[in-house]
C-alpha positions in Angstrom: -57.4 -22.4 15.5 -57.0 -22.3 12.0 -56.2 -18.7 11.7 -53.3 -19.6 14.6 -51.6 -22.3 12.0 -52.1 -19.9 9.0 -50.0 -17.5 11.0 -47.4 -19.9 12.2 -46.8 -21.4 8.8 -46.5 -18.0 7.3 -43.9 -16.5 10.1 -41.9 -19.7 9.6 -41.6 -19.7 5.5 -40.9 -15.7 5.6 -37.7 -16.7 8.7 -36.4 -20.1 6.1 -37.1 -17.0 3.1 -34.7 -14.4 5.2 -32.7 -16.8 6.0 -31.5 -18.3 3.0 -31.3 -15.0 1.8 -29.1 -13.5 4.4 -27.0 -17.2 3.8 -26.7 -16.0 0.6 -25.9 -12.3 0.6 -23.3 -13.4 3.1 -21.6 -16.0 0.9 -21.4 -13.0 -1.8 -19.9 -10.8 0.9 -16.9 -13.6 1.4 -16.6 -14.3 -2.1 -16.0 -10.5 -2.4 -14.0 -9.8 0.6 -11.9 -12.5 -1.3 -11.6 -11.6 -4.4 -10.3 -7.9 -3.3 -8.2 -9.3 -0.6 -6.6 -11.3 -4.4 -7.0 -7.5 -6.1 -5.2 -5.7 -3.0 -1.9 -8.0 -3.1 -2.0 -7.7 -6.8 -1.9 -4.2 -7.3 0.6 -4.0 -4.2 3.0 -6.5 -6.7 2.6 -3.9 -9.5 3.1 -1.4 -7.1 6.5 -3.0 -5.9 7.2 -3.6 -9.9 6.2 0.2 -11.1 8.7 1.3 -8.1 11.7 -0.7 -9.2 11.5 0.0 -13.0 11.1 3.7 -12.1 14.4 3.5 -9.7 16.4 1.5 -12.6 15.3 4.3 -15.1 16.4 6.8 -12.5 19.7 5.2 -11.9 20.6 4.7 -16.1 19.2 8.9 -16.1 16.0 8.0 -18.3 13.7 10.7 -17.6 10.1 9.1 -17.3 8.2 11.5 -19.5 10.0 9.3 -22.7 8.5 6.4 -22.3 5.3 8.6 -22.8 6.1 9.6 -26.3 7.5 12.9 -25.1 11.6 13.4 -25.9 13.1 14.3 -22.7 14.9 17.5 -23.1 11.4 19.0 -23.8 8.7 20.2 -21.4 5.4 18.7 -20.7 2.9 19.8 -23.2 5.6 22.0 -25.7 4.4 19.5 -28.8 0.9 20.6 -28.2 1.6 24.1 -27.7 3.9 24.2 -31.0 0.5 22.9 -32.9 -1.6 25.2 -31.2 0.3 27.8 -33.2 1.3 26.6 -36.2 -3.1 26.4 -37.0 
């Protein structure tokens, strides 16, 4: 009868042991669901943002590749190419 209880006990701490950790990994997997849900909308907004600054330059006839340090009436990569050859 003994050996009986033992076994009982031990089912019924390792079920309350998967339990709380199942209670647990699926409080992480809200939290998470959450906080990309937050991430998602976000990164939609500076989506939305990125879109509209790009149309404004578009419509003043900014070329893009300025505001990245090249000057506009030159091609990608001419800078690079004109140190290339000058070593």
């Amino acid at each position: 009868m003994r050996w009986v209880l033992l076994w009982v006990v031990l089912v019924l701490a390792a079920a309350t042991v998967l339990g709380l950790l199942g209670r647990s990994l699926w409080r992480k997997a809200k939290a998470l669901t959450a906080e990309m849900t937050a991430a998602s909308d976000r990164m939609s907004a500076v989506a939305a943002s990125i879109s509209e600054l790009s149309q404004q330059a578009a419509s003043i006839g900014e070329d893009a590749r300025f505001a990245y340090g090249e000057p506009p009436g030159e091609p990608r990569g001419s800078r690079r190419a004109g140190r290339r050859r000058r070593t």
